[in-house]
C-alpha positions as MATLAB code, in Angstrom:
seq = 'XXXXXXXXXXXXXXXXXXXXXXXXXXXXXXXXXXXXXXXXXXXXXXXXXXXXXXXXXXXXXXXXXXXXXXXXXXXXXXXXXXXXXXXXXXXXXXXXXXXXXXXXXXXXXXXXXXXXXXXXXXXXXXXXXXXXXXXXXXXXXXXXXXXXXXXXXXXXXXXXXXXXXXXXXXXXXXXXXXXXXXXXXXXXXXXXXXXXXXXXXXXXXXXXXXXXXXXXXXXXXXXXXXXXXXXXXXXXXXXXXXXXXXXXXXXXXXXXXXXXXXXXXXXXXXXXXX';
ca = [
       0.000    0.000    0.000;
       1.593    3.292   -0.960;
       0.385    6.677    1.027;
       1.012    9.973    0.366;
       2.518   12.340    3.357;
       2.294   16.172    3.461;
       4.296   17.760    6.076;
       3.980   22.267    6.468;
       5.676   23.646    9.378;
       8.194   26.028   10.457;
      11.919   25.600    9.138;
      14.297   24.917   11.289;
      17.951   22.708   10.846;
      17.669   19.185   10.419;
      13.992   19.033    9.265;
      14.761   16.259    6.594;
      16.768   14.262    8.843;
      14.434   13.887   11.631;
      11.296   13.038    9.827;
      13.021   10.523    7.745;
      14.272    8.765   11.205;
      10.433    8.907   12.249;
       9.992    7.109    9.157;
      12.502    4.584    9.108;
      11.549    3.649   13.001;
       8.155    2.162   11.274;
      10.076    0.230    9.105;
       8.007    2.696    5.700;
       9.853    3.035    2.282;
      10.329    6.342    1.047;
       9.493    5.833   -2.959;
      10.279    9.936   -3.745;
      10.438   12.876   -1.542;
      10.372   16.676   -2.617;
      11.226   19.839   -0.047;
      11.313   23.281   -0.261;
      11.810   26.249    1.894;
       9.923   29.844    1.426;
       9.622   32.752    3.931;
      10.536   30.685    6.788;
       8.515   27.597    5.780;
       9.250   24.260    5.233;
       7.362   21.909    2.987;
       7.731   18.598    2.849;
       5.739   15.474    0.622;
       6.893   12.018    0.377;
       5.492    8.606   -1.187;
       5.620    5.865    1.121;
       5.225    2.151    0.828;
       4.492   -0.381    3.159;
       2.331   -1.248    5.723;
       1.936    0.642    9.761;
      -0.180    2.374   12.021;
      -1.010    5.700   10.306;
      -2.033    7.309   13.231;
       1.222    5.992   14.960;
       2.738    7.518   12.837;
       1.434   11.021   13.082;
       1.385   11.694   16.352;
       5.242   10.503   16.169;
       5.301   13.229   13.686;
       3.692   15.301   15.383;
       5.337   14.923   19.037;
       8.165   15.592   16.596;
       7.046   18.603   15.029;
       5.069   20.215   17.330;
       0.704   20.686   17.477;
       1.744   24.061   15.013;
       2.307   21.210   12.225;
       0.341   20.460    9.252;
       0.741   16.945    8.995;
      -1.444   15.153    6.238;
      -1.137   11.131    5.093;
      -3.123    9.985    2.584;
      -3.893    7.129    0.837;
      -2.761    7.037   -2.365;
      -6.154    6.571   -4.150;
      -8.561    7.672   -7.176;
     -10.351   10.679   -5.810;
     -14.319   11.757   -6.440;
     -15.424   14.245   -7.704;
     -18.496   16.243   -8.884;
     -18.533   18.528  -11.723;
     -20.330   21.641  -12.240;
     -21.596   22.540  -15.646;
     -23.806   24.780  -17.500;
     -23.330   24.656  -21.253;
     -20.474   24.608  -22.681;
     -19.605   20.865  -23.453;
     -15.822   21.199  -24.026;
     -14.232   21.193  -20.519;
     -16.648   18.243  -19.470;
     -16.358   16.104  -22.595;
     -12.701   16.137  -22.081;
     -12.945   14.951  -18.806;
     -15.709   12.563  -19.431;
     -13.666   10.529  -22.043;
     -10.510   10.592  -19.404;
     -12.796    9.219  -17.378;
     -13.901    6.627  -19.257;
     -10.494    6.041  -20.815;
      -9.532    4.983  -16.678;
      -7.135    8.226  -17.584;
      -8.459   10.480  -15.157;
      -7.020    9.921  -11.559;
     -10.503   10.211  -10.156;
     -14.252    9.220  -10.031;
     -17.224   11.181  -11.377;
     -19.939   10.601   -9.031;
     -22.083   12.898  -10.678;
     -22.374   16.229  -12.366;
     -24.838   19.354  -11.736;
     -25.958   22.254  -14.073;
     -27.900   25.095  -13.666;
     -29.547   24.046  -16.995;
     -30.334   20.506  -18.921;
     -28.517   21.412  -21.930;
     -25.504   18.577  -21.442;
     -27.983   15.846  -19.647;
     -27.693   13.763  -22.982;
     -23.790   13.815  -23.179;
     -23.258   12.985  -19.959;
     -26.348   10.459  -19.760;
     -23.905    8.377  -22.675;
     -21.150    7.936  -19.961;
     -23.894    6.471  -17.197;
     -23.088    9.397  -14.906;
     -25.695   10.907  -12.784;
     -26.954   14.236  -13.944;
     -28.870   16.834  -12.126;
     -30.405   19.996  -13.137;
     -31.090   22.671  -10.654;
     -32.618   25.505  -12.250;
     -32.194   28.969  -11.218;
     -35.806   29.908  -12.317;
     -37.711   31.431   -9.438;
     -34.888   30.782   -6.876;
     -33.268   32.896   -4.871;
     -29.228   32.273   -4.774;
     -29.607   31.081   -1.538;
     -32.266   28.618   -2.573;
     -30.608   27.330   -5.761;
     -27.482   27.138   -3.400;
     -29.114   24.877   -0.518;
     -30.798   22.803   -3.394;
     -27.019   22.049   -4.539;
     -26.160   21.390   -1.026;
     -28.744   18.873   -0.323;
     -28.303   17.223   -3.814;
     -24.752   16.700   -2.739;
     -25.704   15.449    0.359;
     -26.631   12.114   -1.730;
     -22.647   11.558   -2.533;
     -19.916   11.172   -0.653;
     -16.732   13.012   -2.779;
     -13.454   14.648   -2.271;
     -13.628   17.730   -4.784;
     -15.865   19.725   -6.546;
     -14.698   20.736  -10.096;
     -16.069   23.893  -11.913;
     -16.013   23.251  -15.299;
     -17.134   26.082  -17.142;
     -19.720   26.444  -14.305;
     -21.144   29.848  -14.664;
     -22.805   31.010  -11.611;
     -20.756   32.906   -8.933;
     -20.656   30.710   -5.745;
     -21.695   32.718   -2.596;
     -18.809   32.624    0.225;
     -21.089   30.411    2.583;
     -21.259   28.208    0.173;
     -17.876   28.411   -0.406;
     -17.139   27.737    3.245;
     -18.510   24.131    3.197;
     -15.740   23.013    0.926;
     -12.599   24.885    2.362;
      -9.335   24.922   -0.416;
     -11.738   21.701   -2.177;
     -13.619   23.301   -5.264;
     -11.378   23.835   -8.357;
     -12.539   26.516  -11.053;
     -10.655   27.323  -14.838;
     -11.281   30.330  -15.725;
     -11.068   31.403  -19.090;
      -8.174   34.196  -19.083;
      -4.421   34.395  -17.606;
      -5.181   35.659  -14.463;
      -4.884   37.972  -12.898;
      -5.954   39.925  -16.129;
      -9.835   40.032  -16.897;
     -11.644   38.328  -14.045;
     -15.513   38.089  -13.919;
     -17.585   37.845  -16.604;
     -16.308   38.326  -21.189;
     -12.706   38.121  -20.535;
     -12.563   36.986  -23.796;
     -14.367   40.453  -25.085;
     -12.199   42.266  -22.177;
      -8.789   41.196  -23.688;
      -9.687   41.963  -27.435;
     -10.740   45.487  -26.143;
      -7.617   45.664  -24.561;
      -5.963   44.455  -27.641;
      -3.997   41.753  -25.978;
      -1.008   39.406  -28.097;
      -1.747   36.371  -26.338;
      -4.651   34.654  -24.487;
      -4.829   32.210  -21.824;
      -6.272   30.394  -18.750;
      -6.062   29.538  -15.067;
      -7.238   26.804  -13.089;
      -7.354   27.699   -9.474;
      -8.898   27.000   -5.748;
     -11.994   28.514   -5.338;
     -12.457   31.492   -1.937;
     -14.647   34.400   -1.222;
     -12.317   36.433   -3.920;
     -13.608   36.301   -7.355;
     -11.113   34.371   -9.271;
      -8.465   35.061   -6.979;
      -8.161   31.684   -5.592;
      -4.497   29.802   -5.021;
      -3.606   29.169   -8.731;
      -3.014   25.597  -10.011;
      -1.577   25.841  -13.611;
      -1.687   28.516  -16.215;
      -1.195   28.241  -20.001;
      -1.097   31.074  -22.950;
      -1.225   31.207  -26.688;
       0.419   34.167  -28.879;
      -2.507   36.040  -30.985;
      -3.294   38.507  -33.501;
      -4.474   41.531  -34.104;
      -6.489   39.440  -36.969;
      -8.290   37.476  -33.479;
     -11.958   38.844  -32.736;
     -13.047   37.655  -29.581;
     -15.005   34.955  -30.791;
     -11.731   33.709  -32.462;
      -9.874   34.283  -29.092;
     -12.691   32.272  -27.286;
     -12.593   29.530  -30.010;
      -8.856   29.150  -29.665;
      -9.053   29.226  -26.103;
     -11.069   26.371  -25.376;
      -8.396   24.180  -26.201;
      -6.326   25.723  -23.269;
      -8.896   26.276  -21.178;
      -9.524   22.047  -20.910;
      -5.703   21.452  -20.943;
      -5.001   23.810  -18.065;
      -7.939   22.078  -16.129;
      -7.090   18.364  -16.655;
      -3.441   19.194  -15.746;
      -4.321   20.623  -12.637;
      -6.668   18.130  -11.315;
      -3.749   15.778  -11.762;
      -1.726   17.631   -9.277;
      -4.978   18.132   -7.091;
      -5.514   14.048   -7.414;
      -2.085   13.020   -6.350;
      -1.657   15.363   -3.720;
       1.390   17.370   -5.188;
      -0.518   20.921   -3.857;
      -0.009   22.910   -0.810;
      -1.728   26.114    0.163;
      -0.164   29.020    1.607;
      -0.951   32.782    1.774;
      -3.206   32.271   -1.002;
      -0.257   31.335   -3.051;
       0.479   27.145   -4.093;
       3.654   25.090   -3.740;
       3.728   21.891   -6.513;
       6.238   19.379   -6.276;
];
């Protein structure tokens, strides 16, 4: 059995050397390990293999490290995940054929739209579908009727693919650092709504997009990946939002891999990826 441990505390001298010996007392193979150090902090993920007491293990760690410790082990596993839609088909199409590919490092235990419009592609992969409709709702009605539709699953992330409704921060707050957005520019240029008609206004020479953690800031979330492409003055914005779905489904799929294998750590709004 191979597990995945996150370690995010203060740096101090000798960091590597004494969580390895933790390690090695519990008889666990380190596979890979990646470190860095920023602003005083010391970050830490390993792959181990073999088989212990994981809570052993942690509080060794942690008697170690001191209570002021992230300490995270996981077990390396396929995640699930629901994905939030509303029309376009691109960013979920590209994740439904990962998915049924056994590409995708996850489960899709359902996805929900604000409209029915991509019921019939995703009803061709056997996935649950559910449309809430905004119609006569207030946001924080169409919000709770998301909240008890997802009380039917159990899941580890929820993925915003194209989804385009702006979540409300107590909604937000159910699923802390655990709903991942791509939003269709290089941020932090053009957030909200046309950043495709913002940047051709602007007269921009490339395009791009960002996949990042969702918080109370509109699109100014922890960001995942980014990708651009070099364009024209020829590009209208319909040519720069053509061109850009092809990013805008890269970008996504590569972060989720880092999401699903636990390569992410959060920290003053900023990530660290090993």
């Amino acid at each position: 059995m191979n597990y995945i441990l996150k370690i995010f505390t203060q740096d101090e001298k000798g960091l590597i050397y004494k969580i390895s010996d933790v390690i090695f007392k519990y008889h666990i193979n380190i596979i890979k390990n990646d470190e860095f150090v920023g602003e005083g902090m010391f970050f830490f993920r390993a792959v181990l293999e073999g088989k212990f007491n994981q809570n052993a293990l942690i509080h060794a760690l942690r008697t170690m490290l001191g209570e002021h410790s992230l300490i995270e082990l996981h077990e390396k596993r396929k995640k699930d995940i629901i994905i939030f839609v509303t029309k376009e088909s691109h960013c979920l199409g590209d994740l439904l054929i990962r998915h049924y590919s056994n590409e995708l490092e996850a489960n899709i235990k359902a996805v929900i739209s604000n409209y029915d419009a991509l019921e019939n592609l995703v009803s061709k992969f056997g996935i649950p579908y559910h449309s809430i409709e905004t119609q006569n709702l207030s946001r924080i009605e169409h919000e709770q009727r998301i909240l008890d539709c997802l009380e039917l699953y159990s899941f580890d992330y929820l993925v915003l693919a194209k989804y385009m409704r702006i979540l409300s921060p107590a909604f937000v707050k159910h699923f802390t650092n655990r709903i991942i957005n791509i939003h269709h520019s290089f941020l932090p240029a053009f957030i909200g709504a046309n950043p495709y008609k913002q940047a051709y206004e602007r007269g921009v020479k490339i395009i791009g997009a960002t996949a990042h953690f969702v918080n109370n800031n509109l699109d100014e979330g922890p960001i995942i990946t980014q990708a651009v492409l070099n364009i024209s003055h020829e590009y209208t914005w319909q040519d720069m939002q053509q061109a850009g779905r092809n990013i805008e489904k890269n970008v996504l799929s590569k972060a989720l891999e880092l999401v699903f294998e636990d390569k992410i750590f959060i920290y003053n709004n900023k990530t660290i990826i090993f």
